[in-house]
C-alpha positions in Angstrom: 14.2 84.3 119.9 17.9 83.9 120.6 19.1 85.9 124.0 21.2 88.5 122.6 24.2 88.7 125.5 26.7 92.0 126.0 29.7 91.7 126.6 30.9 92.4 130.1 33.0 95.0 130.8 36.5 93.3 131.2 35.9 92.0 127.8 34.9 95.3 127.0 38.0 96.6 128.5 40.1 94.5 127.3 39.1 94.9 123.8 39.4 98.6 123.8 43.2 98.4 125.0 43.7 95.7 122.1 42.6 98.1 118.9 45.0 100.2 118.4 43.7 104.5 118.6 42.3 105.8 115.4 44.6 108.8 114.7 47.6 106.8 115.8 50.6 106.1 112.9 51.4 102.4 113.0 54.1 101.6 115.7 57.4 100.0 114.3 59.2 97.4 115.2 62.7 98.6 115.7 64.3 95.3 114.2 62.2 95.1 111.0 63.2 99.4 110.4 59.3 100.4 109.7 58.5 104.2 110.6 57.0 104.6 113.6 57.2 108.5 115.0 58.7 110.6 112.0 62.1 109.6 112.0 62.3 106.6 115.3 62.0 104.1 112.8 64.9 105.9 110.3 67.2 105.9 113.4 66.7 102.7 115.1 67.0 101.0 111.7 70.1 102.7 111.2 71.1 102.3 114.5 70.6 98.2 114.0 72.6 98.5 110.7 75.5 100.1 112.3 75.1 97.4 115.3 75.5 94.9 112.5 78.2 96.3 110.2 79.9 96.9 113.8 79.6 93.3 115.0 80.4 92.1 111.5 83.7 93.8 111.2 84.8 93.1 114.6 83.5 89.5 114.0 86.1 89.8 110.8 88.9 91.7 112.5 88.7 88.7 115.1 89.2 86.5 112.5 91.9 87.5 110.8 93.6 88.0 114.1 93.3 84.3 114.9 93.9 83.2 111.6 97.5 84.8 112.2 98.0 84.0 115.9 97.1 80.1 115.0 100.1 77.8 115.6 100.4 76.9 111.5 100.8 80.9 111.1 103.9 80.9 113.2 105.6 78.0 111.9 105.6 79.5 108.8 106.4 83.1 110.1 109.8 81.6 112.5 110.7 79.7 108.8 110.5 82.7 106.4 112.4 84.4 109.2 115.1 82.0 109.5 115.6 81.3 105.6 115.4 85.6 105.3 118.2 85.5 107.9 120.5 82.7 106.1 122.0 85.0 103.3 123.0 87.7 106.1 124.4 85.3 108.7 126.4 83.6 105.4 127.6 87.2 104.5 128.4 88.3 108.4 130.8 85.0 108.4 132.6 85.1 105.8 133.7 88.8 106.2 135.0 87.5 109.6 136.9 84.9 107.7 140.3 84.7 107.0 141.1 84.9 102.7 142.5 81.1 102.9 139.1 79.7 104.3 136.8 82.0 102.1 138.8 80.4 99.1 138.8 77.0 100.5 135.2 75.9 101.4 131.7 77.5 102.2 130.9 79.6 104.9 128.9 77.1 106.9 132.2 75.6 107.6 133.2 78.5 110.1 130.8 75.8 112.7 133.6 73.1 112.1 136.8 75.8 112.3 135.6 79.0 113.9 139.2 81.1 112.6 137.4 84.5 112.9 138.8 87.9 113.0 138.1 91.9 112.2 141.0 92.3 110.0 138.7 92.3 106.8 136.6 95.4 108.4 140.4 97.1 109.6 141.3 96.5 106.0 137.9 97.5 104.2 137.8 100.9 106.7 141.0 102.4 106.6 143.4 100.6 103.8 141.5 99.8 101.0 141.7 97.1 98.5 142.7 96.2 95.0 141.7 98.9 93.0 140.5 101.1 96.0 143.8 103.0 96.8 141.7 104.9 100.5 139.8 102.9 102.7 135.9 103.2 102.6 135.3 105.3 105.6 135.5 108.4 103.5 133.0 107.3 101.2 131.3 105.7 104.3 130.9 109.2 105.5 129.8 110.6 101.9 126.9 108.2 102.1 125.6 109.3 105.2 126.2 113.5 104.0 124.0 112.5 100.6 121.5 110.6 102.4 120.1 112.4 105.4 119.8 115.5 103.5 118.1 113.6 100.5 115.7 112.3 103.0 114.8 115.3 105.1 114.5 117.4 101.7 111.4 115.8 100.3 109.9 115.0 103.7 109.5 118.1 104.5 108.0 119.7 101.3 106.1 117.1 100.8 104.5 117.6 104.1 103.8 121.1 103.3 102.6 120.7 100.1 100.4 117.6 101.1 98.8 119.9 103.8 98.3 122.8 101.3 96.5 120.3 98.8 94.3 118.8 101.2 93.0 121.5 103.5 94.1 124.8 101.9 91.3 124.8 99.3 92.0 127.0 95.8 90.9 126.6 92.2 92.6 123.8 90.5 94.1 122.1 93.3 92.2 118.6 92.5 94.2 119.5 89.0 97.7 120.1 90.8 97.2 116.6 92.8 96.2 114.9 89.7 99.4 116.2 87.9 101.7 115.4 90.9 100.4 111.7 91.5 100.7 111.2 87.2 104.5 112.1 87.6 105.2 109.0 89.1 105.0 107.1 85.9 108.5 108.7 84.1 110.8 106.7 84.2 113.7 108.0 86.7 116.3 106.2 83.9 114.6 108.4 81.2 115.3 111.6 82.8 118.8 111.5 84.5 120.4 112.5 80.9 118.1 115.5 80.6 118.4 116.7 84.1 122.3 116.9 84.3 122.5 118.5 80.9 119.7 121.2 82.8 122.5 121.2 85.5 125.5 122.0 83.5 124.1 123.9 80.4 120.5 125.2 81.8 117.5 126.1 79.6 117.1 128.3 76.8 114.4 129.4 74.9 116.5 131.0 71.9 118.6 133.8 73.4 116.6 133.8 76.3 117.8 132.1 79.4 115.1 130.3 81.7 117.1 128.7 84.2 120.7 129.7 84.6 123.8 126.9 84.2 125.3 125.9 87.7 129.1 124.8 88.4 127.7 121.9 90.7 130.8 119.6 90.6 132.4 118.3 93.6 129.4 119.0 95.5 126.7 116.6 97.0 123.9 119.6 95.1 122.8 117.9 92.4 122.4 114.0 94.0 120.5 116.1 96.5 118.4 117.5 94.1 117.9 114.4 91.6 117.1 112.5 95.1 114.3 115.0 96.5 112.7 115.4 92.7 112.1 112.0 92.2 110.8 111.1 95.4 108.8 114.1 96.1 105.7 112.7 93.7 105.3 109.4 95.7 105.8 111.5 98.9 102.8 114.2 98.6 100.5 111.2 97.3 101.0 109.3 100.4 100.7 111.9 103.0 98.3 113.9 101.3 96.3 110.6 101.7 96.8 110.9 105.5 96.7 114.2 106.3 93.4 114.5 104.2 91.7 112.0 106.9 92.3 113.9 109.6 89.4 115.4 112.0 88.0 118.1 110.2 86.5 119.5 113.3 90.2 119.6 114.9 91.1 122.0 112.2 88.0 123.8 112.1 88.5 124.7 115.7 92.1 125.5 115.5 90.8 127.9 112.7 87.9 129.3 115.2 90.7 130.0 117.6 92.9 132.0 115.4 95.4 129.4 114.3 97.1 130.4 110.8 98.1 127.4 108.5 101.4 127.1 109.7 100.6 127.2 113.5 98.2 124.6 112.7 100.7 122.6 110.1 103.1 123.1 112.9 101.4 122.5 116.2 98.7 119.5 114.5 99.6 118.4 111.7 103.0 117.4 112.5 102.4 116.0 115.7 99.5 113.5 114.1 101.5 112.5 111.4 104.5 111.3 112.7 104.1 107.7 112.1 103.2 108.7 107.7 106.0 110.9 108.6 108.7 107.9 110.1 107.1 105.0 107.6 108.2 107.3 104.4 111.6 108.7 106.0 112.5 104.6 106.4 112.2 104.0 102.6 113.9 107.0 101.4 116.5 106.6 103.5 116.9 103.0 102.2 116.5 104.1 98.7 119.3 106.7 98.7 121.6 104.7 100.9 121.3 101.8 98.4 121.5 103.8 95.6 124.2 103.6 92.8 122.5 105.0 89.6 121.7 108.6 90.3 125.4 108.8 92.4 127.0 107.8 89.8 125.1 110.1 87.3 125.5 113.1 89.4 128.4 112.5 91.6 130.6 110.9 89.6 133.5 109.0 91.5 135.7 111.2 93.0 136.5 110.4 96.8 135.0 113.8 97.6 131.7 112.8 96.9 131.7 109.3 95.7 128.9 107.4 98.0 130.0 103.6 99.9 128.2 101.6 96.6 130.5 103.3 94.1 133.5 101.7 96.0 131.8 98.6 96.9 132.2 96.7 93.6 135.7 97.5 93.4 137.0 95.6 96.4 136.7 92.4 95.1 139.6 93.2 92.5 139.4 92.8 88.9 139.4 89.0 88.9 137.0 89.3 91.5 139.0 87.3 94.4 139.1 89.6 97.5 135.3 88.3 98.6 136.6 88.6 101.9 136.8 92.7 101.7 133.7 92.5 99.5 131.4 90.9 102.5 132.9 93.1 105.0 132.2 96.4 102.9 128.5 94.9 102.1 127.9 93.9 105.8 129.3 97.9 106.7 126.8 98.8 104.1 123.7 97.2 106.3 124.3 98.1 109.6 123.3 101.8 109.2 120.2 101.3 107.6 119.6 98.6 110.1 120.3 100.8 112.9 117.8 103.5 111.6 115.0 101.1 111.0 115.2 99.8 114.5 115.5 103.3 115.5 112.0 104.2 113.8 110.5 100.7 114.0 107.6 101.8 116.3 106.5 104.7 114.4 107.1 102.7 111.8 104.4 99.8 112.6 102.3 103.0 113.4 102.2 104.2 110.1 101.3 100.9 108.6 98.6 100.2 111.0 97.3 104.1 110.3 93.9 103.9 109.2 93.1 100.2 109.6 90.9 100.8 112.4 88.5 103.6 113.1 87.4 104.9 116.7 
C-alpha cells in the first residue's frame, strides 16, 4: 500500500494564489480588449485603438511631410516656380521696352541691350493709346470702386447666413442649404440676359408688379449686384462648412452666459473664422478684378464705370501693334491683386490648412 503524501503548505499556498477566486469575472488583457470590470475592458480597448489610429496618422502625416521636404520635391517645386515666373518676367520687360525693340526681337533680348524705360506705363496711365482717347487710371480707379464692394458684399452675408444655417436651428433649414449649394450649377452665362432685363424692366405677373424697374445706368449697382449673386452660393457652402465645425461647447456657453446670436456671430464667430474669411475674400477679389463678362454686361463702356479689362484690349490698336502699352496695361493690371494676396497671404495659408489637423 502506496504512501499517500500531502502536499506541504507552500505548495499548498502557492496553489491557492494560482486558481483564480470563484465569483471573480475573468481579468482582461488590456491589449487583446476582453471585458474585465464592466466597462475597463471597453475603455482600454478603445483607449489602444485611439493610441493606434493616433500613432498611425501621425506616422502618415510624417510621411507626407518628408515626402515633400525630400531634396527631389524641391527641385521640382524651384522648377515649376521658375517656368510659372517666365511669362511674367517676359511681360514685365517688354512693357519697359522701347516700341523699336518690342518690334524688332524677343524680350529675352533686353539681357544683350538693356534700353529700358517707364514711358509705356506714363503713356498707358495718363495719355492713352490708339483707340483709348483717356489714359487707364480712370478706369484703373473704376476697378478698384467695383471690386472691393463686390467682395465685401457677399462676404459678409454669406457669413451671416452660413452662421444662421449652421447653428440657428429652424424647420427646413437642411432644405434652404440644399437649395443654396444646388444654385451653383446655373450657368452665370445663362442668366446675365435675364437678370439685366429684371434690372431695366422688372417683373410682372400680368398687371401686377413684383419687383419694380430701376434706372441703374451709370452706376457701379448692378455689377455690384450681378457680382455678390453669383458668388454668394459658393460662399455660404464654404463657410457654412467651417463655421459648422466649430466647438459646440464654445457656443453653448456663450449661450449660458447670455450672448444673443449676433454678440456671439460678432464676438466668436468672426474672430475664428478669419482665415475661411481671408482664403474666400482672395478669390473674389481675383474674380471681379479679372473680370470682363458681367462688366461689360452691366456696365457697359462708358469711362464712368467701364472697369481696367474693358480698356485693356483696346491699347494694342486695331492692327494690334502697340504691344508695348498692352504689357504695361496688363502688368498695371497684376500688381493690385498681387499686392492684396501678399497682403492676406498668412491668413490665407490659414485657411487652407483649416481643418487638416485636429487638437
Amino acid at each position: 500500500m502506496s504512501e499517500r503524501r500531502t502536499p506541504n503548505r507552500r505548495s499548498r499556498s502557492k496553489a491557492t494564489s494560482d486558481a483564480p477566486p470563484v465569483d471573480a469575472p475573468p481579468v482582461a488583457d488590456a491589449r487583446s480588449g476582453a471585458a474585465g470590470r464592466p466597462g475597463s475592458g471597453a475603455r482600454s480597448g478603445s483607449a489602444s485603438a485611439s493610441r493606434s489610429r493616433l500613432a498611425s496618422g501621425s506616422g502618415s502625416v510624417r510621411d507626407v511631410r518628408k515626402a515633400f521636404s525630400s531634396p527631389l520635391a524641391s527641385v521640382f517645386v524651384i522648377a515649376v516656380t521658375v517656368l510659372w515666373t517666365i511669362p511674367t518676367l517676359g511681360l514685365l520687360a517688354t512693357s519697359l521696352r522701347p516700341k523699336q525693340d518690342v518690334t524688332a526681337d524677343g524680350w529675352w533680348n533686353v539681357f544683350l541691350h538693356p534700353d529700358l524705360g517707364l514711358s509705356n506705363y506714363h503713356t498707358v496711365l495718363f495719355e492713352g493709346g490708339s483707340g483709348v482717347s483717356t489714359g487707364l487710371l480712370p478706369f484703373l480707379v473704376n476697378s478698384l470702386a467695383i471690386s472691393i464692394p463686390a467682395t465685401l458684399f457677399p462676404l459678409v452675408l454669406a457669413a451671416m447666413a452660413a452662421y444662421g444655417l449652421a447653428w440657428v436651428r429652424f424647420r427646413g433649414s437642411d432644405t434652404v442649404f440644399f437649395a443654396v449649394f444646388a444654385l451653383q450649377v446655373v450657368p452665370m452665362q445663362m442668366a446675365l440676359i435675364p437678370l439685366l432685363r429684371l434690372f431695366s424692366g422688372g417683373a410682372h405677373l400680368g398687371p401686377l408688379t413684383i419687383i419694380p424697374a430701376v434706372d441703374f445706368k451709370g452706376t457701379y449697382a448692378p455689377v455690384w449686384i450681378a457680382h455678390t449673386m453669383f458668388a454668394l452660393p459658393l460662399a455660404i457652402f464654404l463657410l457654412h462648412n467651417f463655421i459648422a465645425q466649430l466647438p459646440r461647447d464654445l457656443m453653448e456657453a456663450a449661450v449660458v452666459d447670455g450672448a444673443s446670436h449676433f454678440k456671439i456671430f460678432r464676438s466668436i464667430v468672426l474672430p475664428l473664422c478669419t482665415p475661411a474669411l481671408a482664403s474666400f475674400a482672395i478669390f473674389q477679389f481675383l474674380w471681379v478684378w479679372n473680370d470682363l463678362l458681367v462688366a461689360l454686361t452691366f456696365a457697359g463702356g462708358t469711362p464712368e464705370v467701364a472697369p481696367m479689362t474693358v480698356r485693356l484690349a483696346q491699347l494694342s490698336g486695331s492692327f494690334g501693334g502697340r504691344w508695348e502699352l498692352l504689357t504695361a496695361g496688363a502688368f498695371l493690371s497684376i500688381v493690385i491683386p498681387l499686392a492684396v494676396f501678399f497682403a492676406l497671404q498668412r491668413y490665407f495659408v490659414r485657411g487652407l490648412l483649416a481643418g487638416s489637423v485636429k487638437g
